[in-house]
C-alpha positions in Angstrom: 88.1 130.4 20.3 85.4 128.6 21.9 84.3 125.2 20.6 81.3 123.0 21.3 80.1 119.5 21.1 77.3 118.1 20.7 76.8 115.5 23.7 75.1 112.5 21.2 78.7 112.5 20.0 79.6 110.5 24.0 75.6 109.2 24.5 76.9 105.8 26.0 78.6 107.8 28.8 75.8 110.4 29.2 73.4 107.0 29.4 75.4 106.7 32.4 76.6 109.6 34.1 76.0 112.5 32.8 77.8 114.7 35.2 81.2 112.8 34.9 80.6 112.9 31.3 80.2 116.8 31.5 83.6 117.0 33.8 85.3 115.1 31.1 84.4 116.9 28.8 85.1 120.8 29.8 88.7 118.9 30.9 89.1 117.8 27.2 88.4 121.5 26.6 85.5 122.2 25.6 83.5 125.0 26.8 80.1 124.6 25.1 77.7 121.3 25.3 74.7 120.7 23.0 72.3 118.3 24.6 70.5 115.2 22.7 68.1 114.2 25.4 69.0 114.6 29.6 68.4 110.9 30.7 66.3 111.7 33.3 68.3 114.8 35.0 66.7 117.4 36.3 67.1 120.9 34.7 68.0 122.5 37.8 71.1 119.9 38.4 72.3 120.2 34.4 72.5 123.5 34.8 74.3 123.1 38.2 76.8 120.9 36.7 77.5 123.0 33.6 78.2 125.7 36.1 80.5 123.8 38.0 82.8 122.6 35.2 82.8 126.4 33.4 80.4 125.0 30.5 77.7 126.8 28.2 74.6 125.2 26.9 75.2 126.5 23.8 71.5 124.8 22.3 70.0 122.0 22.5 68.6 119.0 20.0 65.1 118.4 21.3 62.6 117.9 18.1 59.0 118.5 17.8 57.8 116.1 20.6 58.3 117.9 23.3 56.4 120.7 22.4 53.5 119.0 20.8 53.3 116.8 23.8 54.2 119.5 26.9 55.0 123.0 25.9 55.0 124.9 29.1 57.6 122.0 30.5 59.3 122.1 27.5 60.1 125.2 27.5 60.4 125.8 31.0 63.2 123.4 31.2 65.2 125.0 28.3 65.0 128.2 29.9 66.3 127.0 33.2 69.5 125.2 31.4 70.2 129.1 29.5 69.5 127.8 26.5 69.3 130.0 23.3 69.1 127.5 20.7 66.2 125.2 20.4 67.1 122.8 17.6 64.9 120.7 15.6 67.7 117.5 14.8 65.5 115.5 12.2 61.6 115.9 10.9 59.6 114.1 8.3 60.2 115.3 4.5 60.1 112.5 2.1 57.0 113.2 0.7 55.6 117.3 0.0 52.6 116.7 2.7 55.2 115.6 5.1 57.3 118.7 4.2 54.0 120.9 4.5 53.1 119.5 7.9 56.8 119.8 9.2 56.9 123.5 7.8 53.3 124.4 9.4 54.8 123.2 12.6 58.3 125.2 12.0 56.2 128.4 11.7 53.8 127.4 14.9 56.4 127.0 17.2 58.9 129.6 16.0 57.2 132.5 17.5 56.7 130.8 20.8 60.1 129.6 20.8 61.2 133.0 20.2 59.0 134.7 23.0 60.3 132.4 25.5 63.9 134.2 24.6 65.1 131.6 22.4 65.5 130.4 18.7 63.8 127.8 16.5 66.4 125.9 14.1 66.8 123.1 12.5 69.5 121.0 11.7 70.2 119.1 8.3 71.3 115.5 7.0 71.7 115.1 3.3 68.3 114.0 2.8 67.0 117.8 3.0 69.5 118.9 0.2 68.5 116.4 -2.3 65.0 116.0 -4.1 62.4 114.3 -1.6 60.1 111.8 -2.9 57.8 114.2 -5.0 61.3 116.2 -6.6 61.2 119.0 -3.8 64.5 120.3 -2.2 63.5 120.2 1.7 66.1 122.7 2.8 65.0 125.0 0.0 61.2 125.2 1.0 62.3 125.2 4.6 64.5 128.5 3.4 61.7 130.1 1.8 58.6 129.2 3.8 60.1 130.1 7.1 61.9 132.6 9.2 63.5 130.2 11.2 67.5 130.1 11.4 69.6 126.8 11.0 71.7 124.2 12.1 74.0 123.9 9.6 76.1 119.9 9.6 78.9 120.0 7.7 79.5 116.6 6.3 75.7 116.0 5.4 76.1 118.9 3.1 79.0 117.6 2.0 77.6 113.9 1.6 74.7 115.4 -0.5 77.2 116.3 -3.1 77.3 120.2 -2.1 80.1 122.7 -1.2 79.9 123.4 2.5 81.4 126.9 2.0 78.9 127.5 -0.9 76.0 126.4 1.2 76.7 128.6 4.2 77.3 131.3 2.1 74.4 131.3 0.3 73.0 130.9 3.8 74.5 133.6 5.7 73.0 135.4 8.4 70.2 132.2 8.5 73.1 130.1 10.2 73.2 130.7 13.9 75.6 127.6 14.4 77.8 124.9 12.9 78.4 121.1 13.4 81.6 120.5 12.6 81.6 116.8 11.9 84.3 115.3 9.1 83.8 112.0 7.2 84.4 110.4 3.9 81.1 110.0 1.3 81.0 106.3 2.9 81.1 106.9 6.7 82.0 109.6 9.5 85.2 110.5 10.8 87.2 112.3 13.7 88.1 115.8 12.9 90.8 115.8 10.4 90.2 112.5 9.3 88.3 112.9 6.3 87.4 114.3 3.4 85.2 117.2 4.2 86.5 121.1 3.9 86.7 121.0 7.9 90.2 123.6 7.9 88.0 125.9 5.4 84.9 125.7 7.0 86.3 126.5 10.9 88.2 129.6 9.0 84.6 130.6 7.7 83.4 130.5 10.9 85.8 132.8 12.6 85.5 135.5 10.1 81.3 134.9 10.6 81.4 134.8 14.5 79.8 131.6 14.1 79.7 129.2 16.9 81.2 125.4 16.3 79.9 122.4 17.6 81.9 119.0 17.1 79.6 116.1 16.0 80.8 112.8 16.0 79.4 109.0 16.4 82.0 106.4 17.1 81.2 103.1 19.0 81.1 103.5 22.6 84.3 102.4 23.1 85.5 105.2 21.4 83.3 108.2 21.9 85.5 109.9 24.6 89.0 109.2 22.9 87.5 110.6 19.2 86.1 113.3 21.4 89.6 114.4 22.6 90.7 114.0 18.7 88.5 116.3 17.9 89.0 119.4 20.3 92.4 118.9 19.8 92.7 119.2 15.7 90.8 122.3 16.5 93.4 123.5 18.9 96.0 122.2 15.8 94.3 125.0 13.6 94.8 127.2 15.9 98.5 127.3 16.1 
């Protein structure tokens, strides 16, 4: 099984060097990254680097601003990395005009997204599972009043009071990937160390083909050492 992680989870060492952070990372384990920004790198040396330590850019977190601000390079760069997933991390909804904007721009850019050989998502909090401001379920509209896929993070569904396993099945063939992230309803957590379904929801995954991405914010200190926690519960499950 091949897991993921989503590279915001070490951004203090990416701030610094991002290809030792990549080496560390595939020798933790893990065979997939998911970019939050490339501090500067150039898309012809990510790629390079991924190459070199035997890693898949298995999507990327990249929001609305670079393609209401430069398209063409936006896209261009994404394509160049071998992208497939181009992932909307966070968007306004607390009112139903900011909803309505973010889901006009969600069905602007998915086709374009698409003919460039990749796929519009977007990826949840808890906020977009509970009533906004004007009583409207964000994920729900977003379900509806798109075609897009999504980005589905386990503890926010969780933390919004919902069963993760109910949520993605509900959701089905609409969920193109998984972040894996544990927690308590206070805080976050390494793998294994909290509350959420994590055991149930990594079995739901393999019987789904679903790809798994870990997701996790610790204080610099302890990025890289939570990130070796992580892979290796998943390895745990495994045996």
């Amino acid at each position: 099984m091949k897991y993921g992680i989503q590279l915001y989870s070490v951004k203090g060492h990416m701030m610094t060097d991002v290809k030792e952070t990549l080496r560390q990372i595939a020798e933790m384990g893990y065979e997939m990254v998911e970019p939050a920004g490339f501090f500067e790198t150039s898309a012809e040396d990510f790629k390079a680097w991924c190459d070199e330590f035997g890693l898949e850019v298995c999507g990327s977190h990249a929001g609305f601003k670079g393609l209401d601000e430069a398209l063409e390079e936006t896209i261009a760069y994404h394509k160049t990395i071998g992208c497939p997933l181009y992932i909307i991390p966070s968007a306004p909804i607390k009112t139903k005009a900011d909803l309505d904007t973010t889901i006009d721009k969600l069905n602007k850019y998915e086709p374009i997204i698409k003919a460039a050989g990749m796929e519009l998502m977007f990826h949840n909090h808890h906020r977009e599972f509970l009533p906004n401001e004007d009583g409207v379920i964000a994920h729900v509209e977003m379900q509806k009043r798109t075609n897009i896929k999504f980005e589905i993070d386990v503890y926010w569904v969780y933390r919004a009071g919902l069963n993760p396993i109910y949520v993605l099945e509900s959701l089905k063939d609409r969920v193109a990937c998984l972040h894996l992230k544990d927690g308590t309803m206070e805080h976050g957590a390494p793998l294994g160390q909290g509350t959420a379904p994590i055991a149930e929801v990594v079995a739901w995954a393999k019987k789904n083909n679903v790809p798994m991405v870990v997701e996790n914010e610790p204080v610099e200190d302890r990025q890289m050492p939570e990130a070796k926690m992580c892979i290796d519960y998943l390895k745990c499950l495994e045996a």
